[in-house]
Every structure is written in C-alpha cells, then in structure tokens.
C-alpha positions as CSV (number, residue, x, y, z in Angstrom):
1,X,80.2,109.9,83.5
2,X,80.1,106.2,82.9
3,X,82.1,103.8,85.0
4,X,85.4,103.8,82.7
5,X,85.4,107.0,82.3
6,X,88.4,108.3,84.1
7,X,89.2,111.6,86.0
8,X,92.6,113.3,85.1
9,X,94.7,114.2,87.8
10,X,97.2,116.7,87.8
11,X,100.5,117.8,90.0
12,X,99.3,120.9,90.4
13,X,95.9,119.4,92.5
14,X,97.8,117.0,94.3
15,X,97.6,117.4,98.3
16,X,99.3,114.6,100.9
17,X,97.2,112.1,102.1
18,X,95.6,112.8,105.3
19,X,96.5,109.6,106.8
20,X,99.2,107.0,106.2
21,X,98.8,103.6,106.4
22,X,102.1,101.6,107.9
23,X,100.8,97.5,107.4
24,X,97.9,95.5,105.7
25,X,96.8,92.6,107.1
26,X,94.2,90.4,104.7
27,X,92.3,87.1,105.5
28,X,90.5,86.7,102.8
29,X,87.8,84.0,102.8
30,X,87.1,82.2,99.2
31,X,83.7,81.8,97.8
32,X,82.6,82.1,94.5
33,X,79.4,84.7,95.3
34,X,80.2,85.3,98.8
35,X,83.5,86.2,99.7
36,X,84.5,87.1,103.1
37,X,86.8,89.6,103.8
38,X,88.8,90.8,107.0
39,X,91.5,93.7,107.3
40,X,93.7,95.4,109.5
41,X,95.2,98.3,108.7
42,X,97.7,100.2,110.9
43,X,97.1,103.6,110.4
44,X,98.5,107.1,111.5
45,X,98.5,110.9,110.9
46,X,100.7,112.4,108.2
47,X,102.4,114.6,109.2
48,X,103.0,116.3,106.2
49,X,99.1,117.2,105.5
50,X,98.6,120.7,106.7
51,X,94.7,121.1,106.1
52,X,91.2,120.3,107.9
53,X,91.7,116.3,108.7
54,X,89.4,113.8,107.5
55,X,89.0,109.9,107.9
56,X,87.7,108.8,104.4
57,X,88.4,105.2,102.7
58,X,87.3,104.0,99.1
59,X,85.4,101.3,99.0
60,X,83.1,100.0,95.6
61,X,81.1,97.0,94.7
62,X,81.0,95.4,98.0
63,X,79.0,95.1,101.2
64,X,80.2,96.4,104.5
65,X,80.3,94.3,107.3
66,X,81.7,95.7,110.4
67,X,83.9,98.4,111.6
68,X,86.5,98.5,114.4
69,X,88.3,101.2,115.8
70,X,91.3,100.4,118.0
71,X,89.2,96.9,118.9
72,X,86.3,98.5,119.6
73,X,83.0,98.1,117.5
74,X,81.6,100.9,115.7
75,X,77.9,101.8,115.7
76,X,76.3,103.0,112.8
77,X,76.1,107.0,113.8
78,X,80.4,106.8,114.2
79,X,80.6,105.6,110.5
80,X,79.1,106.5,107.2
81,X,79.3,103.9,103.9
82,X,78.0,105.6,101.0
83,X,78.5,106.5,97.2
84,X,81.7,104.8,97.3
85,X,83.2,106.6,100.4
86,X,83.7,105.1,103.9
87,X,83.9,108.0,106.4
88,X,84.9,107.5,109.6
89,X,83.8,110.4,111.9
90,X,86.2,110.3,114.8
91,X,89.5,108.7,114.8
92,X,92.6,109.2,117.3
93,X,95.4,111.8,116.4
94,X,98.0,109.2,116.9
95,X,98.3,106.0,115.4
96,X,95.4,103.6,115.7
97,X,94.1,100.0,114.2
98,X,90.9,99.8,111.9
99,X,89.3,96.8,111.3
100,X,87.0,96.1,108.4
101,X,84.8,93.2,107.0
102,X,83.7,93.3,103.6
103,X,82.1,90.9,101.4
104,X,82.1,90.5,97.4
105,X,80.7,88.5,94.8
106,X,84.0,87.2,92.5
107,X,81.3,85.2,90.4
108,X,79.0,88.4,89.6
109,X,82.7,90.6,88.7
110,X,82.7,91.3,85.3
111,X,84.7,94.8,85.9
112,X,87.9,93.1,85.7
113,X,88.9,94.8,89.0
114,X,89.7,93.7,92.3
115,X,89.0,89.8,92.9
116,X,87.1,88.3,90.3
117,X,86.5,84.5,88.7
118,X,87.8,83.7,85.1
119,X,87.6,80.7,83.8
120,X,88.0,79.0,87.3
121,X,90.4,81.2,88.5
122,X,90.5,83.8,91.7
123,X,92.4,86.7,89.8
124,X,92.6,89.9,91.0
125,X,93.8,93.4,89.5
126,X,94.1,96.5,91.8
127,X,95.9,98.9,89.8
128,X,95.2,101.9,89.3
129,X,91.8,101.3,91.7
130,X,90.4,98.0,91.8
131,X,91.9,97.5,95.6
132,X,88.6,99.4,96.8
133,X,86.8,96.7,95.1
134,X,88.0,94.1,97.7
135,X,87.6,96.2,100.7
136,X,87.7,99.5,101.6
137,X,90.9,101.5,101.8
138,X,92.2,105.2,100.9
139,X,93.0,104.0,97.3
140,X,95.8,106.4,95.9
141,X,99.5,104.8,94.9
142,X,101.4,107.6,97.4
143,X,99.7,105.7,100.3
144,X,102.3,102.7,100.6
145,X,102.0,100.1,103.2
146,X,103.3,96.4,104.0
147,X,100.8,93.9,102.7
148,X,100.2,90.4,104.6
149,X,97.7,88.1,103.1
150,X,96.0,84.6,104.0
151,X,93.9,82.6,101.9
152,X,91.0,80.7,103.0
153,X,89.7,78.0,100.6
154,X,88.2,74.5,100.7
155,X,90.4,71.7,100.0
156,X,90.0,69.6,96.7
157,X,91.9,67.7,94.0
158,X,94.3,69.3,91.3
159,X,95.1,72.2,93.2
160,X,96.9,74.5,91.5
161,X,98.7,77.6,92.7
162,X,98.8,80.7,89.6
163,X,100.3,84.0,89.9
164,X,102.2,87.1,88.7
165,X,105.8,86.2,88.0
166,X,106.8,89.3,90.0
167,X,104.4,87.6,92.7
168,X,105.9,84.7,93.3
169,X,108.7,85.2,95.7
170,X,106.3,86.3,98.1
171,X,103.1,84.7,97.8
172,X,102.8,81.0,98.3
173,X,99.8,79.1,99.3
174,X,98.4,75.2,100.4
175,X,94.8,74.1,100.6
176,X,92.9,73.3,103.5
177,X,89.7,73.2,104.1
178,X,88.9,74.5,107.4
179,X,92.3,76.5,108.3
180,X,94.5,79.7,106.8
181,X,97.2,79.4,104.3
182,X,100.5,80.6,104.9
183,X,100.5,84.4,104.7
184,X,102.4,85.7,101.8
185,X,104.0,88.7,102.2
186,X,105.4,92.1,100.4
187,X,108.4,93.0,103.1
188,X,108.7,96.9,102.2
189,X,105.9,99.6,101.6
190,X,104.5,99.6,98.6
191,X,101.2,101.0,96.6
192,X,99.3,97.9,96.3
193,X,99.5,96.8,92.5
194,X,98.6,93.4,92.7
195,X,97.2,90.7,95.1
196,X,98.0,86.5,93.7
197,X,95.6,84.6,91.7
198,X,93.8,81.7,93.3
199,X,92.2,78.7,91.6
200,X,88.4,78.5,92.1
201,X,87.1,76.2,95.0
C-alpha cells in the first residue's frame, strides 16, 4: 500500500472513540527544518465506548520529544511511539492532561499535509489526516475539541499574515522575535480541518 493509497471506511465498522478530547492547546515554534511543537490536550473517557480501553494517538513524519501525563514526565517503558501510533500504557479513568512535544521539518514536507513551506509560506492542511503530521493526536473527524494556537516566529520586515477566509475571524497574529503571538482561537468543538498559514521566517 503506497502512502496515498487510502483505506475505505464504512458505517457498519465504525466504533466510538475511546477517548474524547475537550481542548487543544498549540505553541508552535517556527523553523523552517526544525519546528518545535508543544500541546495540551484535555482529555477524558467516552462514555459511550463499551469495549477493552486503549490510549492510542496518531502521529506521522515527526520526532517525539517528550511526554506528560497529568504534569508528570513519562519514561520510556509508560509510552510506546512506533509505526505511526503513540500508545500510552496507563492513563487515568477520569479526565486527565497529556502533554506532547513534537518536532517537524516544514522545509523537507513535500506531502502537502500538516505544516509545510511553499513558496515562503507556513501552510498547513489537516484534513482528512495531516493533523498527525504536526503532532500526535487520535486523528478521526468525530473526535471534536476547542483549538487554541500561538505562533512563535522571528521578527523581520514585510510581514505578512495569510489564511483561509473561513480562518480569519479567529486567527490573528503579530511578529516578535523572542515572545508568543496572540492565540487565535476556534470557540466551539470542532474536528480540526485547518490550522492558519504563516509566512516563512
């Protein structure tokens, strides 16, 4: 199976997500081969998945960093990161925070998924799965979250904010070089479709 080959999914296989995932919170450090990525996500139990529970994230194309669970650091035998699957062996059954770092190379992205560089520009597409690209996640459209993100770039001249039209009433940005931007934010749960474009640094 090459790598745009894709699977077909049908109703009749469909099973709920074993865990939801309430809020996103991105910083997302800019570099053209070395991007640095943090998230929080606020996760919890669904309620409506009935079988054997597992902790399991997507996550392709990038380097893990860390783990945290509820704060605390993971060691390498509480986590496994492998053939595109993050599993986390044991997780609370009640809500609890887990806290990733990722890195990616924009520059070396020719996949046209998740953040990428074209023609000087941070784009990024995460429909249907490119979001697993940027860091790890579990990647399906039912599991709907709110999504917080903050930019981290170097200051220079002729900056020059692109996005989405259906992006820009949340998602606004200014150039610093050695502090966040202002978060933009999607204010109601939502599959992740789309993250703003960002001019190369």
């Amino acid at each position: 199976m090459t790598e745009n080959t894709q699977k077909t999914i049908y109703l009749k296989d469909y099973t709920p997500p074993p865990y939801l995932v309430d809020s996103v919170d991105l910083r997302v450090e800019l570099d053209p081969a070395s991007t640095l990525v943090r998230s929080r996500l606020a996760m919890r139990p669904n309620p409506a998945f009935t079988g054997s529970r597992q902790c399991i994230l997507d996550g392709e194309h990038l380097e893990l960093v860390g783990v945290k669970l509820d704060r605390e650091p993971l060691s390498a035998d509480q986590y496994r990161f492998d053939q595109g699957k993050l599993h986390i062996f044991q997780v609370p059954d009640e809500p609890f925070i887990l806290e990733l770092e990722t890195r990616i190379n924009p520059a070396a992205n020719t996949a046209l998924e998740g953040l990428y560089l074209s023609r000087g520009n941070y784009c990024t597409q995460c429909e249907a799965e490119g979001f697993r690209r940027i860091t790890c996640f579990p990647d399906r459209p039912d599991v709907m979250a709110v999504y917080t993100t903050t930019v981290v770039a170097e200051k220079g001249p002729a900056r020059r904010w692109c996005c989405s039209p259906t992006a820009t009433w949340w998602s606004r940005a200014s150039w610093k070089t050695d502090a966040g931007l202002p978060p933009g934010t999607i204010p109601f749960p939502s599959p992740v479709t789309f993250l703003p474009w960002w001019p190369a640094a």
